[in-house]
Wavefront OBJ file of the C-alpha trace (Angstrom):
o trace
v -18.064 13.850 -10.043
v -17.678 11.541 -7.530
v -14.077 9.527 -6.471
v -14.337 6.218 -4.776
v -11.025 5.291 -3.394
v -11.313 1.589 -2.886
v -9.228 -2.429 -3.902
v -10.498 -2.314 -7.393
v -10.306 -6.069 -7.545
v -8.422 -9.293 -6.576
v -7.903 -12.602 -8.138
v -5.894 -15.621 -7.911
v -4.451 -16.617 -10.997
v -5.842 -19.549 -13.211
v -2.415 -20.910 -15.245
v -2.566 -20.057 -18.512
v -6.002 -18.242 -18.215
v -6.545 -14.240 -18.895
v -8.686 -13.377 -15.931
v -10.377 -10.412 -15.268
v -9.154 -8.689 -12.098
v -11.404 -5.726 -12.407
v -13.987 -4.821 -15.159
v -14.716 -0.837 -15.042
v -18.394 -0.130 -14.237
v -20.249 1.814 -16.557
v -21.011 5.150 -16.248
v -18.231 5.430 -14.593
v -14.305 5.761 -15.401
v -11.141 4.705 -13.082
v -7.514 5.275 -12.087
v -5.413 2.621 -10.981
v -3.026 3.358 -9.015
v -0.815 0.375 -8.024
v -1.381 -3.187 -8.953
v 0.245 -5.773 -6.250
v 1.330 -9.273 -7.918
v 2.521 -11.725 -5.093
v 3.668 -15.243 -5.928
v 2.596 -17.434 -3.158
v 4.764 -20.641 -3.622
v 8.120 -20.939 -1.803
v 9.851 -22.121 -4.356
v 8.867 -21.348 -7.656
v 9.397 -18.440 -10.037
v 5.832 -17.878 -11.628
v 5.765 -15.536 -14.704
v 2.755 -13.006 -15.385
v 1.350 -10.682 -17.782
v -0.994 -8.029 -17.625
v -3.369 -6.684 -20.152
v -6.221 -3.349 -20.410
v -8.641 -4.639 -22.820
v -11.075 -1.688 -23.941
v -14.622 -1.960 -23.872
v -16.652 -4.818 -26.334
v -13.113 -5.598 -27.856
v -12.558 -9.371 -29.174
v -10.024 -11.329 -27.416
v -8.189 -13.636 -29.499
v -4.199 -14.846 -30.029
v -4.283 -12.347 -32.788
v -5.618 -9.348 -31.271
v -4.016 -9.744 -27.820
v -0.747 -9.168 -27.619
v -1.426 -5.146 -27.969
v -3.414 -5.004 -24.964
v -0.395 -6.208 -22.658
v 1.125 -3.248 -20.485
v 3.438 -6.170 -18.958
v 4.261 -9.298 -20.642
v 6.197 -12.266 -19.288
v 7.621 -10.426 -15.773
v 8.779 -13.012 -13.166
v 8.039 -12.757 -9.704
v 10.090 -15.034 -7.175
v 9.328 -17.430 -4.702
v 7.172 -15.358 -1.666
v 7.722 -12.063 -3.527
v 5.769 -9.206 -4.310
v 5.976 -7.175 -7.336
v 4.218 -3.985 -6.521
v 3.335 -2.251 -10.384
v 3.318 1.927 -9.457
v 2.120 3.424 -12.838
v -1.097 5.081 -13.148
v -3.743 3.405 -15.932
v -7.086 5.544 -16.911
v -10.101 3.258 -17.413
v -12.943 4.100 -19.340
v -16.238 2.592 -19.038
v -16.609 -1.137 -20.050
v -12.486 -1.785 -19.903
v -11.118 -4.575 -18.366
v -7.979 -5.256 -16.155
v -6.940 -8.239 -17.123
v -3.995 -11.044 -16.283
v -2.427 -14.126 -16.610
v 0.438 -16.245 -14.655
v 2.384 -19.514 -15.397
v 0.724 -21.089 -12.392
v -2.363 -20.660 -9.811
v -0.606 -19.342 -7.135
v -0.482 -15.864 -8.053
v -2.544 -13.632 -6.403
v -3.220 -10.049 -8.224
v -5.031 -7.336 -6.563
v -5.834 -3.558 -8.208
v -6.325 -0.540 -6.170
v -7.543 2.598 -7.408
v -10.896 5.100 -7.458
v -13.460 5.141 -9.635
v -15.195 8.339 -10.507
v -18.570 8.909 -11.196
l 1 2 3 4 5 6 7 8 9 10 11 12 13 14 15 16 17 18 19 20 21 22 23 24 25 26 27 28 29 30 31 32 33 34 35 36 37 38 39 40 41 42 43 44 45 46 47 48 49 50 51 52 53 54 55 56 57 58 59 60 61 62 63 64 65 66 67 68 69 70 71 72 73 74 75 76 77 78 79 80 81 82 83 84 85 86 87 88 89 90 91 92 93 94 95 96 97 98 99 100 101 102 103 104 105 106 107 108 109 110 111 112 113 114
């Protein structure tokens, strides 16, 4: 098996929109091993959430909330919250967050292993 040590993915935030930051390719599984959350206004708190949905599950207000790994964190004006726990992705999962505003940039880094 193979490891690809690489930026998973990065997204700006849509407010109030789950977006998928990385989806996990199949035939293959990944670690990730730091997710950076940086709140690019100078002024503004912006809250986030991050979620690990698993492969062909249904998204919905219901079945949600037990996908979240962080929910409602705060990062301040020009800040950086830099996330250090490991998360093992199968095949098909997705990375996914949200923010209270657009400018929040999330990025995933990790390897994948095939």
């Amino acid at each position: 098996m193979a490891n690809a040590y690489k930026i998973l993915g990065q997204v700006t935030a849509t407010a109030n929109t789950l977006a998928n930051v990385y989806v996990v390719p199949a035939s293959t599984a990944a670690v990730v091993n730091s997710i950076h959350v940086t709140n690019l206004t100078p002024s503004t708190n912006i809250s986030y959430s991050v979620a690990v949905v698993p492969s062909g599950a249904a998204i919905s207000a219901t079945t949600l909330p037990q996908y979240f790994v962080i929910r409602g964190a705060v990062v301040p004006p020009g800040d950086t919250a830099q996330l250090d726990f490991p998360l093992t992705l199968p095949a098909g999962a997705v990375l996914a967050a949200n923010a209270s505003s657009a400018s929040l940039s999330i990025s995933a880094f990790g390897a994948e292993i095939s």
